[in-house]
C-alpha positions as CSV (number, residue, x, y, z in Angstrom):
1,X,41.4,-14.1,145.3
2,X,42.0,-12.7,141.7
3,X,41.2,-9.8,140.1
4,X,40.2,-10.8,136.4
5,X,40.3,-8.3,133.5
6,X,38.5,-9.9,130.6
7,X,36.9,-8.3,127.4
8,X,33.4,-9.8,126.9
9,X,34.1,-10.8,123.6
10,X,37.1,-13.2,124.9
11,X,34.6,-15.6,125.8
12,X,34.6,-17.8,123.1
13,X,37.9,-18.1,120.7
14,X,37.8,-16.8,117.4
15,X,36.7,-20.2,115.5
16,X,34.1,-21.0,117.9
17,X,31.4,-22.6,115.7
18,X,28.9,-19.7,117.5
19,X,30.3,-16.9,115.5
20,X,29.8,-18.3,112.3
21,X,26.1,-19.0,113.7
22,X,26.1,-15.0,114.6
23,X,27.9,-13.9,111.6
24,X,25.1,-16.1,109.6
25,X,22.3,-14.4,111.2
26,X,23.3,-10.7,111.0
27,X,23.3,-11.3,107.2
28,X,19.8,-12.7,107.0
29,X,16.6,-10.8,106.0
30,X,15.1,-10.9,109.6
31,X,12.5,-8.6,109.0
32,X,9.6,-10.4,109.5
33,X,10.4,-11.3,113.0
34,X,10.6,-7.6,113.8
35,X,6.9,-6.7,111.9
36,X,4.9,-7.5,115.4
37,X,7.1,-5.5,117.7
38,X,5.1,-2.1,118.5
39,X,8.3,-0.5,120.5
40,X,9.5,1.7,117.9
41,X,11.8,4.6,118.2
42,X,9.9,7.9,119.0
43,X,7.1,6.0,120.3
44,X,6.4,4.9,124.2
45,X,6.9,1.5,125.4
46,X,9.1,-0.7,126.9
47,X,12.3,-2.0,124.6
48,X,11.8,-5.5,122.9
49,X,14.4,-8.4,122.7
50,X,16.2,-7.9,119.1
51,X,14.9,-11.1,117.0
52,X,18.6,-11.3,115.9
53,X,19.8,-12.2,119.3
54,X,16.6,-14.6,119.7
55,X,17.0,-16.4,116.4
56,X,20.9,-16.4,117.2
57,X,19.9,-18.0,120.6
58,X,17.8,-20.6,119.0
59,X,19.7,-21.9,115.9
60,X,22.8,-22.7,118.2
61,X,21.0,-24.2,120.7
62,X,19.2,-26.3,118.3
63,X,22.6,-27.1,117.0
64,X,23.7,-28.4,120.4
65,X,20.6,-30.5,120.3
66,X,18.4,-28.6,123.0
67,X,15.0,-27.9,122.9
68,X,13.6,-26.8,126.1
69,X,13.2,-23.3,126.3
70,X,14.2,-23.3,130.4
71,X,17.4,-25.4,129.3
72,X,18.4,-22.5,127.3
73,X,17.6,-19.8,129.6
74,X,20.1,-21.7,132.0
75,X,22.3,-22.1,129.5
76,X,22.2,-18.4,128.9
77,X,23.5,-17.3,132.3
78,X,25.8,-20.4,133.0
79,X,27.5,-21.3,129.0
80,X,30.4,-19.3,127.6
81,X,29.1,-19.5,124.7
82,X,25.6,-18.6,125.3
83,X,26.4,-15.7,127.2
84,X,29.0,-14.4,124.4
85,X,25.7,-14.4,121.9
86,X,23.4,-13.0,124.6
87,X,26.2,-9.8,125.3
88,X,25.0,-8.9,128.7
89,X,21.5,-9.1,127.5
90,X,18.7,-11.3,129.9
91,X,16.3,-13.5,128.7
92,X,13.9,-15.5,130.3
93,X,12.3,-18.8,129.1
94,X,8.7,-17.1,128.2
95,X,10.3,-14.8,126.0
96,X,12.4,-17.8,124.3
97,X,9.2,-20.4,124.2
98,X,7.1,-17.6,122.7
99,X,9.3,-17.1,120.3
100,X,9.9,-20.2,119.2
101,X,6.6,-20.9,118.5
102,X,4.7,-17.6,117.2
103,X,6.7,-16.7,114.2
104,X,5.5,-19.3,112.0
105,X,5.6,-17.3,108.5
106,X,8.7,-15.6,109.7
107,X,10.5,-18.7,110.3
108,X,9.4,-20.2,106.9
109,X,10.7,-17.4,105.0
110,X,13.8,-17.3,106.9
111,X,13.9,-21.3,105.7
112,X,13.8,-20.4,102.4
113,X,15.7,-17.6,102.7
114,X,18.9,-20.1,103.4
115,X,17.3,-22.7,100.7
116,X,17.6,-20.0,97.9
117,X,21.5,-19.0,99.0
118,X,22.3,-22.7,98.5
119,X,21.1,-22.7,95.1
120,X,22.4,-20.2,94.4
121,X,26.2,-21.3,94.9
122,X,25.3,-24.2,93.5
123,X,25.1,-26.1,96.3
124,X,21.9,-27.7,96.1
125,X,20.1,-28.9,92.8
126,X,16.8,-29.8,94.1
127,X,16.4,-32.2,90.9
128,X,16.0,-35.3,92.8
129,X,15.0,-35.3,96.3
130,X,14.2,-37.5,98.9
131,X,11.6,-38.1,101.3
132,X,10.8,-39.6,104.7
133,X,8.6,-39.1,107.6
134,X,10.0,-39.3,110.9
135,X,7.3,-40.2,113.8
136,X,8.2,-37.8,116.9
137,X,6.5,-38.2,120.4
138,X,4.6,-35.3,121.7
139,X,3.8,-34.1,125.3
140,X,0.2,-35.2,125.4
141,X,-0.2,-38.7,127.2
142,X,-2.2,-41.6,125.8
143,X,-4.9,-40.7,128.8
144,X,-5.2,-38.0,127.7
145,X,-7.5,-39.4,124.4
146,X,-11.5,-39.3,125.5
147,X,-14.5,-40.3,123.2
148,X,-17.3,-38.3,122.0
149,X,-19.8,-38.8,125.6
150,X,-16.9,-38.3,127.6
151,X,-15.7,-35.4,125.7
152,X,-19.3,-33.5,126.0
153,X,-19.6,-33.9,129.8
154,X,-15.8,-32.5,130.6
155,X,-17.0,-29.8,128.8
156,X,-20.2,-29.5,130.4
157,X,-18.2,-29.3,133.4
158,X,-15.9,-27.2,132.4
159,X,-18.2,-24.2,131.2
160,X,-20.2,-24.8,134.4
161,X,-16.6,-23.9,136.1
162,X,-15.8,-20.9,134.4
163,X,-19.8,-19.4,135.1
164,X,-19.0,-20.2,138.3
165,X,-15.5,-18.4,138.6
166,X,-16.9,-15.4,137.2
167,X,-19.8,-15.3,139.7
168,X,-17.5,-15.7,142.4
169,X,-15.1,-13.0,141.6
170,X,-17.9,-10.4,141.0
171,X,-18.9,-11.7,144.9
172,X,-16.7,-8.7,147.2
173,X,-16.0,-11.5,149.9
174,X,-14.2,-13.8,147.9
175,X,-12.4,-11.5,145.4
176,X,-10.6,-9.9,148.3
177,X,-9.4,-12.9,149.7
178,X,-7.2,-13.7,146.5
179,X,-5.5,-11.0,144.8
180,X,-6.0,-9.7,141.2
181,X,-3.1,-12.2,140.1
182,X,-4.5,-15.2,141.7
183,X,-8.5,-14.5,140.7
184,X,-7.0,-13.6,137.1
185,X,-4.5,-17.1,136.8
186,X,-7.5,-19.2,138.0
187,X,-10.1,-18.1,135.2
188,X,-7.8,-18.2,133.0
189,X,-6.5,-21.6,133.4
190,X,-10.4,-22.5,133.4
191,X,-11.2,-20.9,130.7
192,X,-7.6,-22.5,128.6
193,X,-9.3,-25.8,129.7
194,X,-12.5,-24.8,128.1
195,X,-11.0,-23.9,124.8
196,X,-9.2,-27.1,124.3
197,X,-12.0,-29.6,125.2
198,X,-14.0,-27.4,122.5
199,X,-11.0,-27.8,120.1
200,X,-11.4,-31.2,120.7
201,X,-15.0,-31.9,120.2
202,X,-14.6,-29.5,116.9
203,X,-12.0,-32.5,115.6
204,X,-14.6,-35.3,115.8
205,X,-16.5,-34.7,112.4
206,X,-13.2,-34.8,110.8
207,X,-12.2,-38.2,112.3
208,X,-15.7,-39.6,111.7
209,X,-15.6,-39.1,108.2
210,X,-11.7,-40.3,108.0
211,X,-13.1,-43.9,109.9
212,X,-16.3,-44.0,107.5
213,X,-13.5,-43.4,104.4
214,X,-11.7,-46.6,105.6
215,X,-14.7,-48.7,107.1
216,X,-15.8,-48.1,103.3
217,X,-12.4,-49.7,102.1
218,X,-11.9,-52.1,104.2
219,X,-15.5,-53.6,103.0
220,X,-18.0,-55.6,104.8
221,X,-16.3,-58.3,106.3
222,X,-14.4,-58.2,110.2
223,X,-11.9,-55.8,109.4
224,X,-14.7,-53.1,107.9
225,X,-16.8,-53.7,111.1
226,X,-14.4,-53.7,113.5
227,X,-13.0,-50.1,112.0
228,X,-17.3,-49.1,112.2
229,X,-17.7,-50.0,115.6
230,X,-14.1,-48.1,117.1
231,X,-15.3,-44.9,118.7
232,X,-13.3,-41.7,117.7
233,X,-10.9,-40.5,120.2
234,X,-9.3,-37.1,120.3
235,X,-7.0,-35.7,123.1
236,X,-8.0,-33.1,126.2
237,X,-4.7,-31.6,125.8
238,X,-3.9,-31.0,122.4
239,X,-6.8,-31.6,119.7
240,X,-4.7,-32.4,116.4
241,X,-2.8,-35.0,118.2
242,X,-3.0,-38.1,117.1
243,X,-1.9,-42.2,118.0
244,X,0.2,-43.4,115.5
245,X,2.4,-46.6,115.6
246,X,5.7,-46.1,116.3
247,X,9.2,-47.8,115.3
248,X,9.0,-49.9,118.8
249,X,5.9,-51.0,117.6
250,X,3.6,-49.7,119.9
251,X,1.1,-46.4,119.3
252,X,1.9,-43.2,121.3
253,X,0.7,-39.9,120.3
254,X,3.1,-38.1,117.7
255,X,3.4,-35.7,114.8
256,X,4.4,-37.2,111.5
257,X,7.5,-34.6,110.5
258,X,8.1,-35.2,106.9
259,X,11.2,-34.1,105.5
260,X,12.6,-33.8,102.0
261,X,16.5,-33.8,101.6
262,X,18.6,-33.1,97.6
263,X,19.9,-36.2,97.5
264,X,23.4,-34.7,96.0
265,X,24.0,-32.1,99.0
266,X,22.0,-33.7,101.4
267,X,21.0,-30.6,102.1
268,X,16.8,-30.2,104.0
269,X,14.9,-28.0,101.3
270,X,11.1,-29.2,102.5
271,X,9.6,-29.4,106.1
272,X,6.4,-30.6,107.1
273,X,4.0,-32.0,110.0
274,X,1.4,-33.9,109.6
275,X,-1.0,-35.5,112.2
276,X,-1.6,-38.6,109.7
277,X,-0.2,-41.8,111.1
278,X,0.5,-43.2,107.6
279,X,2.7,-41.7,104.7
280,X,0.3,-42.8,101.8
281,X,-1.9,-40.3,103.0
282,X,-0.8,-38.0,99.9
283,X,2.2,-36.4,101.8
284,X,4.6,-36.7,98.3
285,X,2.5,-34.1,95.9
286,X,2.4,-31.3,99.0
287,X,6.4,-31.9,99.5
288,X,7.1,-31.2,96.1
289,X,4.6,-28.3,95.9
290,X,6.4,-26.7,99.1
291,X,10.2,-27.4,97.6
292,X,9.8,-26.1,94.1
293,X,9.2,-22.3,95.4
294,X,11.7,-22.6,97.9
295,X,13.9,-23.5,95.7
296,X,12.9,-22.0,92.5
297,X,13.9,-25.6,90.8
298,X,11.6,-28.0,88.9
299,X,11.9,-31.8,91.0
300,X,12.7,-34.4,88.2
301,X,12.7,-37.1,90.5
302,X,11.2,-38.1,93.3
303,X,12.6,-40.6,96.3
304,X,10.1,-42.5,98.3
305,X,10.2,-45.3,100.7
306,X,7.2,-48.0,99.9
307,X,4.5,-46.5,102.6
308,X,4.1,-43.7,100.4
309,X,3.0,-46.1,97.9
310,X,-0.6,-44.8,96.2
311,X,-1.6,-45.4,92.1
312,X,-2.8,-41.7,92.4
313,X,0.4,-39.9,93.3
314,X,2.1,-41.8,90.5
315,X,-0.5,-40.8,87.5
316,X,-0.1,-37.3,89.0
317,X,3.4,-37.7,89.3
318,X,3.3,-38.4,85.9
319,X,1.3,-35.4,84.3
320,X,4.1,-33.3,86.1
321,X,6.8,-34.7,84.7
322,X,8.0,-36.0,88.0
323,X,9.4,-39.9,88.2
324,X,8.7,-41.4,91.3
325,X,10.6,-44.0,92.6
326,X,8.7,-45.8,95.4
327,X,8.9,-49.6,95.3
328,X,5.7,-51.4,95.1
329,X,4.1,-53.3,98.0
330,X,5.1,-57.3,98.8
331,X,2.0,-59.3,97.1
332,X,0.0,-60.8,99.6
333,X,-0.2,-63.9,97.6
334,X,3.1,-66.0,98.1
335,X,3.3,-67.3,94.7
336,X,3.5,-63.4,93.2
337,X,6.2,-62.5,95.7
338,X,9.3,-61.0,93.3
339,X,7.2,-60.3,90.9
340,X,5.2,-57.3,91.8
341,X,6.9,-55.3,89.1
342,X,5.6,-57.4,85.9
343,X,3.0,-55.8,83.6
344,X,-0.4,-56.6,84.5
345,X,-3.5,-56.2,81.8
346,X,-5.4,-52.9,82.6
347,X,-2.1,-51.1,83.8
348,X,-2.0,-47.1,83.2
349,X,1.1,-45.7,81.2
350,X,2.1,-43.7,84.6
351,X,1.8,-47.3,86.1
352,X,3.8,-49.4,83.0
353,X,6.2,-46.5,83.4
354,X,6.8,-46.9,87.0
355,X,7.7,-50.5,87.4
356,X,10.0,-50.3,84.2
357,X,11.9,-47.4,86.0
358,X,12.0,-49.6,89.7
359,X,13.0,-52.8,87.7
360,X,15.8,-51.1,85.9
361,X,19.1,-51.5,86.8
362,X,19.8,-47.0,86.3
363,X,16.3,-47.2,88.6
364,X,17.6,-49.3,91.5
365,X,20.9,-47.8,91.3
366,X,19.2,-44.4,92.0
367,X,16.9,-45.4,95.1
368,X,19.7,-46.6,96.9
369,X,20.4,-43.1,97.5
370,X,17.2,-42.5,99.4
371,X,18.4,-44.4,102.3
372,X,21.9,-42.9,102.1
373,X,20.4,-39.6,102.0
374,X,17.1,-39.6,104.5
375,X,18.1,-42.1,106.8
376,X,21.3,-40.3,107.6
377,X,19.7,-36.7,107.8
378,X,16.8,-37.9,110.2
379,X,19.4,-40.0,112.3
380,X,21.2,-36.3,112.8
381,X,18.4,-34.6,113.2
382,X,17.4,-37.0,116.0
383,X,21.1,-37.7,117.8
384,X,22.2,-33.7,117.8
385,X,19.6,-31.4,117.0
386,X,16.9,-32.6,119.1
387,X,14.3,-33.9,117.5
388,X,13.3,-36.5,119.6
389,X,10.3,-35.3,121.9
390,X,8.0,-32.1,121.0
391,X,7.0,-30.2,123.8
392,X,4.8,-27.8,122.0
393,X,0.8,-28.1,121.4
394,X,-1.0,-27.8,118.0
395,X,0.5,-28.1,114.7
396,X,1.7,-24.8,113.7
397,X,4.0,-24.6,116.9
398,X,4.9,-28.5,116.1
399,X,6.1,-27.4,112.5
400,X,7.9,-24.4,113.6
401,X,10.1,-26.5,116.0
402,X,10.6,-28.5,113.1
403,X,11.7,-25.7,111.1
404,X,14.2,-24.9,114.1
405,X,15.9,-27.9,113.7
406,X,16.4,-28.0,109.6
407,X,17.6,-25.0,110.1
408,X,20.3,-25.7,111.8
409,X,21.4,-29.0,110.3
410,X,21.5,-26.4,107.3
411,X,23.4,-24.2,109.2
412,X,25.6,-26.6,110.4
413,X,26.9,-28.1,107.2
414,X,26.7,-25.3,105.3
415,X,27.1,-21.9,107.4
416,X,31.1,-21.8,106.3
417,X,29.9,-21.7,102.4
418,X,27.6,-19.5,102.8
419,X,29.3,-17.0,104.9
420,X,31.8,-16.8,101.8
């Protein structure tokens, strides 16, 4: 037996890559995670978790690549390091999934908050950027996907349950066989399951009009019919999930997190999620829209892999004074291939511009970089910072675990500079 006198603070030594995380933090604007807390001095109620400590928690353990919310609350009472930034303070894994996901805005400003400090030391430039989408697996299951008749009788059955329940627990023989706990968790995991097949069926206009948009496009032939006679599916367990192909080639549901990287510091200034399955959906235009006020710099150019291909986004491009550089699309007729880029009769100025820039030598010198630079950053973001598998349910929690994990690549490469 041993008698041990340690100061808490002796836990981690004095480089430990958590105190620059902490130091970081307790020099942010954190503000807006503190706007919802209603325990204020002077008034009653019981003490709320600092958001320092919680975004603390968070950015490091998105650094060490976890993402479960119970992971971290282990790691809270069982890591060094975890326990040095928690201080003697407990935390559970409801308090750390909640916040994770409920502090959207918050989280965006804070985002931007580290965005605008790298520009200004001159760290990033924002001038030419890269894109990519990376496709990430959610927690909803591929059975999970009903069509429109099915949909409408599991929620038949599902309001019929909750009318039910209610009658039930106004009966005095049943209620006191289950306590106010039980009789409370039971309606309201039937009414949760009630809400999301209703989410669900409110998705189905939305995907009826996307399949008549492409049945249009794809014409009249077999591939326009066989697109008119797929029925619409949508998931019982999170409504803006979708099936997208993945790089295995097969379709699981997923988000499509798009990310835009400065191609000089290889530094993440744009985050998205989208539930479209293919990057020509117009995700390039929104990007820039979201980076330019983050970073209060003008995009000159623009790097894009060819999915994100679309005549529209380059005339566009072109009235902002952007240059995209996307290559074009392999011709489908064998005797055009390696010649896509030659003038054709009817071809816009954005258009004659665009295939004199990707057939330059200066052009193809500069889209190398977009592989040097996306590739790399989502290959991080997937290896360490754990974005492989999203746990959460709807978009806005799917984009703020996103947001998590920029963050702290950021963080990580840069948190020495900018604690300077």
């Amino acid at each position: 037996m041993a008698m041990v006198v340690q100061c808490p603070d002796d836990l981690v030594p004095a480089q430990h890559p958590v105190r620059m995380v902490m130091g970081l933090v307790e020099r942010l604007d954190l503000s807006r995670f503190s706007e919802p807390i209603k325990a204020r001095e002077g008034v009653a109620g019981r003490d709320a978790t600092d958001p320092r400590l919680l975004v603390g928690l968070w950015l490091y353990a998105c650094i060490r690549g976890i993402g479960s919310a119970r992971e971290l609350a282990r790691r809270c009472e069982e890591s060094a390091a975890f326990r040095w930034l928690c201080g003697g303070v407990g935390v559970n894994h409801r308090l750390l999934s909640d916040f994770r996901g409920d502090h959207g805005a918050a989280l965006d400003e804070l985002f931007t908050q580290v965005i605008a400090s790298l520009v200004d030391k001159e760290l990033v430039a924002v001038s030419r950027v890269s894109q990519d989408g990376v496709r990430v697996r959610l927690s909803a299951g591929a059975g999970s996907f009903r069509r429109e008749k099915r949909l409408r009788k599991l929620l038949k059955d599902a309001r019929r349950h909750v009318e039910e329940l209610r009658r039930q627990m106004e009966n005095p023989e049943y209620s006191a066989a289950l306590s106010a706990k039980q009789g409370a968790a039971r309606r309201r995991a039937a009414e949760e399951k009630q809400q999301r097949l209703e989410q669900a069926m409110a998705q189905l206009p939305e995907l009826k009009r996307k399949q008549a948009e492409a049945a249009q496009k794809a014409g009249r032939g077999k591939r326009g019919q066989k697109i008119r006679d797929t029925e619409s599916r949508v998931s019982t367990s999170d409504a803006e999930a979708r099936r997208m192909k993945m790089p295995n080639g097969g379709f699981h549901p997923a988000w499509n997190v798009q990310l835009a990287t400065d191609t000089e510091s290889r530094a993440i200034v744009g985050v998205e999620v989208s539930n479209e399955g293919s990057d020509s959906a117009g995700l390039s235009e929104p990007m820039r829209e979201q980076v330019e006020p983050r970073s209060g710099r003008a995009v000159e150019q623009h790097l894009l892999d060819g999915g994100y291909l679309r005549m529209a986004d380059i005339e566009h491009a072109q009235q902002q004074g952007v240059e995209l550089f996307v290559p074009p699309k392999p011709a489908r007729n064998l005797c055009r291939r390696g010649r896509e880029l030659e003038p054709k009769p009817g071809d816009s100025a954005a258009v004659l511009a665009w295939k004199r820039r990707m057939a330059s030598a200066e052009g193809k010198e500069i889209y190398r970089q977009r592989a040097a630079t996306s590739e790399t950053v989502n290959a991080d973001l997937r290896r360490y910072r754990g974005l492989t598998q999203l746990t959460v349910r709807g978009l806005a929690k799917a984009k703020c675990v996103a947001l998590w994990c920029a963050l702290a690549y950021n963080v990580m490469h840069f948190g020495a500079v900018l604690l300077q």
